[in-house]
N, C-alpha and C positions, 0 to 999 in steps of 0.2 A: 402806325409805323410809316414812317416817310422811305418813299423808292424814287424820286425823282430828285437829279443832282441838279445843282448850281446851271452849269451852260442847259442842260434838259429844259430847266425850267424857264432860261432867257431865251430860249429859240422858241420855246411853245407863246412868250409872253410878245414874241416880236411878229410871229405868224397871224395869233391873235388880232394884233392889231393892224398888220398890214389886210387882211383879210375883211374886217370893219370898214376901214381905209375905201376901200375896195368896192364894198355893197354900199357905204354914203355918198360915193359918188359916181353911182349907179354904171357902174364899169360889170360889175356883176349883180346885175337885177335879177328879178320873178323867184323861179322857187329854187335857184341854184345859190341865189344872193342866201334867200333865208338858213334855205341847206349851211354853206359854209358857213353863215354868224351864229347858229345853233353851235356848228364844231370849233369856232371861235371863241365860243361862249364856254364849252368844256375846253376849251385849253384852257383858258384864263382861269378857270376855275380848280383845273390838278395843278397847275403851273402855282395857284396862290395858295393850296393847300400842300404842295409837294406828295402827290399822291396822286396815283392811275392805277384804277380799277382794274384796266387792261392789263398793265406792268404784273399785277399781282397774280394774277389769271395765269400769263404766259410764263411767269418768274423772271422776269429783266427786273435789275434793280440798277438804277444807276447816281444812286444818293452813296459819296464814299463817305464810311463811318470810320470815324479816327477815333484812335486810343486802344 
């Protein structure tokens, strides 16, 4: 069951990447860099699947189902 909408999913996809961005060119190194590309890495990954474990947990849904 998809809970993550459309902008949810391009803010987590553009976080994602500015946050990469970020630890390649060592602006945030050592263990805070790995820290964030870990939580980089779960975005891009509920972001590519439209789905948070979290979201389901808490009940926020923000995928609108039409019809």
């Amino acid at each position: 069951m998809k809970n993550l909408g459309k902008i949810d999913r391009m803010i987590r996809i553009i976080v994602a990447l500015a946050v990469v961005s970020l630890y390649y060119t060592d602006i945030l190194p050592g263990l805070w860099g790995i820290s964030a590309a870990a939580l980089a890495s779960i975005f891009l990954i509920t972001s590519l699947v439209s789905f948070c474990p979290l979201y389901s947990v808490i009940g926020v849904n923000t995928h609108n189902k039409k019809g």
